[in-house]
N, C-alpha and C positions, 0 to 999 in steps of 0.2 A: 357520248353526249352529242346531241345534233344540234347544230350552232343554229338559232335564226335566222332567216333571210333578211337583211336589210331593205329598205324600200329602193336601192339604186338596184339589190340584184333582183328584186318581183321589175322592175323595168327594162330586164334582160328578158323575161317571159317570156313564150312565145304565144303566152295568153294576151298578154301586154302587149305584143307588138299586132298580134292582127285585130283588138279592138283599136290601137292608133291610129292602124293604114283604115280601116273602116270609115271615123271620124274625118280624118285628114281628105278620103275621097269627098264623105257628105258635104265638104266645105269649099270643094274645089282646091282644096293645097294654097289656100286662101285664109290670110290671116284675117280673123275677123273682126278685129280693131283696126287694124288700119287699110288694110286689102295690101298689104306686102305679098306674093309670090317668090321674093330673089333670096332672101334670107332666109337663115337654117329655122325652120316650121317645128314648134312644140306641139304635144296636146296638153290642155290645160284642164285639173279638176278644178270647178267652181266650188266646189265641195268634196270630202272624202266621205265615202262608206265603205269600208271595209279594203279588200285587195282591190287596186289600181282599174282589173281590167273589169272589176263588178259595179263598178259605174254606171247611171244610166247613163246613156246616149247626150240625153238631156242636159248631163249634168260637166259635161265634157265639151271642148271649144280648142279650134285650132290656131294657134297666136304665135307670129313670128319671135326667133328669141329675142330682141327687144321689146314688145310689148309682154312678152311673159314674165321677163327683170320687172318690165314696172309696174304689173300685176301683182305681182309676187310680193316688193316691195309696197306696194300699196295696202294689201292684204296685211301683212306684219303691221302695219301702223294701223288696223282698225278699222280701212278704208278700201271700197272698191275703185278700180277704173272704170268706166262706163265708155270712154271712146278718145279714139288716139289716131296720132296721126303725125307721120314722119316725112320730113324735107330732106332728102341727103341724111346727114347725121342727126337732125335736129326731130324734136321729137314734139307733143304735148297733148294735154289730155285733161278732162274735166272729171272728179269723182263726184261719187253718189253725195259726198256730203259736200257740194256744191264748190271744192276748193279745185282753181285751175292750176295741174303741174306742166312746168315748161323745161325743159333739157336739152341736153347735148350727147347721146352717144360717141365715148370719144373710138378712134378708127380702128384702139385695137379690141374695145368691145368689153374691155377689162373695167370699167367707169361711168358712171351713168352720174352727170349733175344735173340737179334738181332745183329749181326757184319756185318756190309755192306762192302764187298772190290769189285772194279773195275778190277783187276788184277786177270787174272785164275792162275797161278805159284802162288800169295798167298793165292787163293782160294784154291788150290789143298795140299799146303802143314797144311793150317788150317783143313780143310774136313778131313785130316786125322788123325788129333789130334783127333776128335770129333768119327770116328768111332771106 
């Protein structure tokens, strides 16, 4: 009997890894939420079709692992991130359905808290607490 491939071992690939490094050159090794360079770089599908590395181009984005946690998580609740952006630990970001998330990365990377507010006047007076 031949066991299926899990999607962590199609991500061992070596189909998987040279459409990555592909992606990751087209973006400059540049997160594209926040423009991180110093932290460990995902590739992110915006969508799946099929195996990992039959993506289009198009459909794939390079996102430092923090912004990929809050993609990810964003995604599971319904929601995209559309743009992000990180101070030291501090992180935040406005989704498609209009709601601001604000956080903390805590330093071992294992925790991401989240405050969701609807309202910029209490977004802007929290964001400053944080920077």
């Amino acid at each position: 009997m031949i066991k299926e491939k899990t999607y962590s071992d199609k991500l061992k690939s070596p189909l998987w890894q040279q459409k990555r490094l592909k992606i990751m050159e087209r973006d400059k090794f540049t997160c594209m939420l926040c423009t991180d360079k110093e932290s460990s770089l995902h590739v992110h599908h915006k969508q799946y079709t099929g195996e990992p590395w039959e993506a289009p181009d198009e459909d794939l984005e390079t996102l430092c692992c923090h912004c990929h946690r809050a993609e990810t998580e964003m995604e599971k609740n319904g929601d995209t991130l559309i743009f992000a952006m990180k101070t030291g630990t501090n992180y935040f970001g406005k989704t498609k359905k209009g709601l601001i998330i604000i956080g903390k990365i805590m330093p071992d990377d294992s925790l991401i808290i989240s405050l969701v507010v609807n309202k910029p006047k209490e977004f802007l007076s929290i964001l400053n607490t944080l920077i």
